[in-house]
Backbone bond lengths (Angstrom), bond angles and torsions (degrees), N, CA, C in turn:
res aa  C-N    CA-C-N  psi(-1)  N-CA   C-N-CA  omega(-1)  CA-C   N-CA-C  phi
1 X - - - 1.448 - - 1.526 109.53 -
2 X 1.498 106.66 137.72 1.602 102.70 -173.43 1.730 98.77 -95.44
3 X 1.239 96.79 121.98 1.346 114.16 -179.47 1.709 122.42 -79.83
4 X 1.716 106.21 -22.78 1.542 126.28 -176.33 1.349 114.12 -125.57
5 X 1.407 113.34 134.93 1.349 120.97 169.98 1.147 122.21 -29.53
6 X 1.691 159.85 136.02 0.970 166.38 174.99 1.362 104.66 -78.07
7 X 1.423 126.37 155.73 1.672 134.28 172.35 1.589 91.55 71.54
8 X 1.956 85.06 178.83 1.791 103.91 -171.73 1.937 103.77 -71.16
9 X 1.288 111.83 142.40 1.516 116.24 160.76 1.261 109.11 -73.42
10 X 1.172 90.59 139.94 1.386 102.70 162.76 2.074 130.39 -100.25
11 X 0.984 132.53 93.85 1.189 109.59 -179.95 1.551 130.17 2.11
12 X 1.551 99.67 87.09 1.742 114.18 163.49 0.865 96.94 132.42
13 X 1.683 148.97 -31.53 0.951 143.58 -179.27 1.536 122.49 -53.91
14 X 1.110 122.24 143.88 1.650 117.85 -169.77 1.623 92.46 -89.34
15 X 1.541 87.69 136.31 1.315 119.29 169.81 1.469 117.57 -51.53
16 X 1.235 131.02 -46.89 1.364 130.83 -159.32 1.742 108.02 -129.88
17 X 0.915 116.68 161.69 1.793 92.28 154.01 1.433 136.51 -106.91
18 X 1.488 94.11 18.27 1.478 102.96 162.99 1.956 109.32 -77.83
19 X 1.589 107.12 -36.01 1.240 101.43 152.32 1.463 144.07 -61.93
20 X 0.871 114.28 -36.94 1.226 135.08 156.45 1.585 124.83 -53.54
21 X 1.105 118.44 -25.53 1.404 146.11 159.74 1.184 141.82 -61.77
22 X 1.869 76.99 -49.12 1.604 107.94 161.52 1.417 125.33 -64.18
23 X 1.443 109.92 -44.66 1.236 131.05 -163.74 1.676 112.73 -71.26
24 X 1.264 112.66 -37.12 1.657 146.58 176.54 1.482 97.54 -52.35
25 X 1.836 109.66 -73.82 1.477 104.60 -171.36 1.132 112.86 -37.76
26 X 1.520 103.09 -61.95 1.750 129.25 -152.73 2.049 103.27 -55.64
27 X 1.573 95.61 -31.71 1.987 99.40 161.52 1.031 118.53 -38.76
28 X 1.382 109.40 -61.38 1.711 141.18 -111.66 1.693 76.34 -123.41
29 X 0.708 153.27 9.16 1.754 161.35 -153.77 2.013 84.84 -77.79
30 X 1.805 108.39 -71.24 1.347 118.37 -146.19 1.528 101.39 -95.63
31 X 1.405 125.28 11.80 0.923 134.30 -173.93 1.514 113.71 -94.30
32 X 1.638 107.07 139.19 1.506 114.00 171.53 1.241 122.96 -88.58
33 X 1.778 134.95 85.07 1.483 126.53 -133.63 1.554 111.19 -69.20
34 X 1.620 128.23 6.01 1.220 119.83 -170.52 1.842 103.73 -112.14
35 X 1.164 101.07 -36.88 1.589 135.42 179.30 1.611 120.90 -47.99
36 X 1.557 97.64 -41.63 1.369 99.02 -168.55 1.913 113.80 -154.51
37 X 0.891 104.36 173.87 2.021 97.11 176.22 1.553 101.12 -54.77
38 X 1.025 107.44 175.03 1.327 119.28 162.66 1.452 108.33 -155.65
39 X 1.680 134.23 -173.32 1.189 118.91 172.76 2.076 93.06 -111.92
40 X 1.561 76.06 165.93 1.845 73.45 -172.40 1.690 94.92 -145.36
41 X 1.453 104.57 162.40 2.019 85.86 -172.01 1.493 95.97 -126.19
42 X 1.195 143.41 151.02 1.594 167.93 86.82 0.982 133.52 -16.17
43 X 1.606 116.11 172.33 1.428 103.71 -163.77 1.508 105.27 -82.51
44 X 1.375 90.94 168.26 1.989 95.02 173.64 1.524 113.39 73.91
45 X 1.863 113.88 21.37 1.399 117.92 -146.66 1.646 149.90 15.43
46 X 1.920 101.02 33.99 1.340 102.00 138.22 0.920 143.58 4.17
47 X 1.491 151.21 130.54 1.091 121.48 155.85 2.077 104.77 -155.00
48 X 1.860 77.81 152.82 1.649 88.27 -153.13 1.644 95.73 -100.07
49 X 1.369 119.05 156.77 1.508 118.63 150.38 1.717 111.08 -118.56
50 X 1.439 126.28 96.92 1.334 101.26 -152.31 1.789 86.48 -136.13
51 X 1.220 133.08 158.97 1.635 130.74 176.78 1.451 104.65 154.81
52 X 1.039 116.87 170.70 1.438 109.53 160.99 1.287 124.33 -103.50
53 X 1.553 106.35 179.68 1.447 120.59 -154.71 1.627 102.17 -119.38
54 X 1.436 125.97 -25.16 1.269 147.38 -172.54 1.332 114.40 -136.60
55 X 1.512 118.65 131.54 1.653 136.65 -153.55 1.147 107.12 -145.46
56 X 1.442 123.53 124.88 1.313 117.92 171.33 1.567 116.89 -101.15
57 X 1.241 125.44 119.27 1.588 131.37 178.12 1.543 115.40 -99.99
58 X 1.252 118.97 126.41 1.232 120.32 174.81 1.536 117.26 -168.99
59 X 1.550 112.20 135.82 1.394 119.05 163.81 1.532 124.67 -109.62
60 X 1.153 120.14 161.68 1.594 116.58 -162.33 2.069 93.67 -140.71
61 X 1.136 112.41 136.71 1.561 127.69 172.60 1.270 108.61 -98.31
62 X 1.452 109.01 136.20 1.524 98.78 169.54 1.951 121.89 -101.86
63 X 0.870 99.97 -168.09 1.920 91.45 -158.39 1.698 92.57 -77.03
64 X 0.884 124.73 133.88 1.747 125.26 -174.49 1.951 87.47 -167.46
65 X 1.166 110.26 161.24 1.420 140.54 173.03 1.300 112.10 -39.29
66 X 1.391 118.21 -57.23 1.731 132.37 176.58 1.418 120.39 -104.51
67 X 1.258 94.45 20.44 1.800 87.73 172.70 1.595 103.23 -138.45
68 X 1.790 112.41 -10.29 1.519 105.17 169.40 1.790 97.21 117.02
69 X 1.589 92.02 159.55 1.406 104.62 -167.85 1.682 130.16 -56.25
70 X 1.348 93.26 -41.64 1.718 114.70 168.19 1.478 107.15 -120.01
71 X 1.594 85.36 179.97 2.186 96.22 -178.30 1.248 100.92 -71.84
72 X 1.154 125.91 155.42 0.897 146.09 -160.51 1.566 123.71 -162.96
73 X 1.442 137.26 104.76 1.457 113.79 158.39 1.602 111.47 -159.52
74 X 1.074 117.74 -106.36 1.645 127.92 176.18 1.501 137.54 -161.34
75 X 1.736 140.03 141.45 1.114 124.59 -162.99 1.516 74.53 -111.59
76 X 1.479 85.70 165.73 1.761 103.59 -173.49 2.038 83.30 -133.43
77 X 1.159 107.11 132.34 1.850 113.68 161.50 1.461 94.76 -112.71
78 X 1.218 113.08 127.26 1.512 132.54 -170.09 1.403 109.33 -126.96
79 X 1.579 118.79 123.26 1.253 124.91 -167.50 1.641 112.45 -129.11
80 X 1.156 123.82 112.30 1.642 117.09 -69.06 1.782 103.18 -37.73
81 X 1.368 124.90 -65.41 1.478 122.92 166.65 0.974 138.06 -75.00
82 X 1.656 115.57 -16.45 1.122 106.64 -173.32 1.453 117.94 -98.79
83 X 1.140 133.84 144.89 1.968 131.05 -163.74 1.642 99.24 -79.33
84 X 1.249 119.09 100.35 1.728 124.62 154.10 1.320 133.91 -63.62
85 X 1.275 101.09 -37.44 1.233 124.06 161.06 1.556 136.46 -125.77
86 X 1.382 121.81 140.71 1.666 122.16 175.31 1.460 107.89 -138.20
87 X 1.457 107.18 111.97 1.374 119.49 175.25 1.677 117.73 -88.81
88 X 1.203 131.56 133.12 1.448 126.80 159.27 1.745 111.02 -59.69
89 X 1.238 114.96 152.63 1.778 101.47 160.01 1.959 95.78 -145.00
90 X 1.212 100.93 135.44 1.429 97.78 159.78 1.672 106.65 -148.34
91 X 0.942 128.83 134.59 1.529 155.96 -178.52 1.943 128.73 -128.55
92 X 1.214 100.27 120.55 1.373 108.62 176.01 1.745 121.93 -41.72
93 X 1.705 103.13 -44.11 1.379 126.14 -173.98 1.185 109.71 -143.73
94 X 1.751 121.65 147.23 0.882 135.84 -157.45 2.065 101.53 -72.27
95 X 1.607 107.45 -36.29 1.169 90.58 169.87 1.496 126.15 -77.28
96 X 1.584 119.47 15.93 1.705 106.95 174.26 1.717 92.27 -107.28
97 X 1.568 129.82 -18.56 1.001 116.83 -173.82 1.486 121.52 -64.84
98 X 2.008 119.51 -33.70 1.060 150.10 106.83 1.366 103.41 16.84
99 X 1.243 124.22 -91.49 1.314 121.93 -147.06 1.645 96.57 -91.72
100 X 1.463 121.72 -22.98 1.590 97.26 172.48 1.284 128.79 -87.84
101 X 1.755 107.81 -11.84 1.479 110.71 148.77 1.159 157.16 -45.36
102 X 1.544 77.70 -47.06 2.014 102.23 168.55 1.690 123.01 -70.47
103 X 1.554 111.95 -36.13 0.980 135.11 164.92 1.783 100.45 -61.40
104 X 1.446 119.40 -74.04 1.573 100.81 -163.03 1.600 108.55 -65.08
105 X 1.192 111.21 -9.75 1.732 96.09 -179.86 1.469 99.36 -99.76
106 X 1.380 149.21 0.89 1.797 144.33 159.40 1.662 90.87 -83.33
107 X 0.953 134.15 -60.11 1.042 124.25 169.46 1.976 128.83 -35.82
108 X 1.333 100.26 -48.25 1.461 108.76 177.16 2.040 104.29 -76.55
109 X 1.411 104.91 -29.33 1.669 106.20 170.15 1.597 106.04 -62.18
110 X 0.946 124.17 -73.35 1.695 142.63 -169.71 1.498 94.04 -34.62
111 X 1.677 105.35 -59.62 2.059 101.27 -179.41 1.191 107.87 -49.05
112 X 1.828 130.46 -68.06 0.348 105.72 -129.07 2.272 97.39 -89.43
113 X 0.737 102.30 -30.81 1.505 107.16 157.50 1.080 113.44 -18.57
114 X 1.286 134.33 -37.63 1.334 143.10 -129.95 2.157 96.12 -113.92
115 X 1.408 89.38 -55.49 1.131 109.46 161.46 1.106 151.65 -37.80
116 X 1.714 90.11 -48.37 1.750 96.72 160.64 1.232 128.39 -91.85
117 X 1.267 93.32 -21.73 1.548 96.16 172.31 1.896 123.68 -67.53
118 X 1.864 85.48 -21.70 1.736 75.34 163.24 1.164 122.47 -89.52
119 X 1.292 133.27 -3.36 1.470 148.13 -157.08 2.499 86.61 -79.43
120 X 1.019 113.12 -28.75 1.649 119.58 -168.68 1.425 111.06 47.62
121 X 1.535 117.90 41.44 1.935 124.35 -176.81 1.329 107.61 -73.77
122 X 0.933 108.40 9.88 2.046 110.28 172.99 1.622 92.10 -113.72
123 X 1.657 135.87 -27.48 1.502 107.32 -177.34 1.378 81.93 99.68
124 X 1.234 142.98 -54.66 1.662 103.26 -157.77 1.582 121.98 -85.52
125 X 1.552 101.31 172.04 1.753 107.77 -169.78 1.813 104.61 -69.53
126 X 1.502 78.70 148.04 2.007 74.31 166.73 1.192 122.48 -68.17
């Protein structure tokens, strides 16, 4: 097992990848690993920062006595923690609750897609 980076180092690069390993946790320390990027390492000590930035949270009830006639519940758009968005949902059947879910959250992708891309935070031309 190769224990050391392959090719010349370069000044800063970790020596081993137990360092390198090291270095990752000790990032990744304040991080929520589902929530947000994190950094992650590869071979040849690589290293990635990759996760998302936007989360969708939501629970749905089904039609029962104490919770109401149809499903019923809420989408949460979560950035990474904090809620941007809160949708109502209520549906007759589980397959329209389904389809107006899927719909308001491609819908809430497309905006917000749309959005950043006008924001130009990388600098380049459209």
């Amino acid at each position: 097992m190769i224990t050391k980076p392959t090719g010349n180092l370069l000044p800063g690069c970790p020596e081993t990848y137990e360092e390198h390993n090291e270095w990752i946790d000790k990032a990744n320390l304040e991080k929520e690993e589902y929530y947000e990027p994190m950094w992650r390492g590869d071979c040849n000590c690589k290293t990635d920062f990759d996760g998302p930035l936007i989360r969708v949270s939501s629970r749905f009830y089904p039609p029962m006595g104490h919770y109401g006639p149809g499903w019923d519940g809420t989408i949460h758009i979560m950035f990474p923690e904090e809620e941007i968005i809160e949708k109502k949902m209520e549906a007759d059947s589980f397959e329209d609750l389904v389809k107006q879910t899927e719909e308001f959250v491609d819908g809430v992708k497309e905006k917000l897609k749309d959005a950043i891309k006008s924001c130009n935070l990388a600098g380049k031309e459209a």
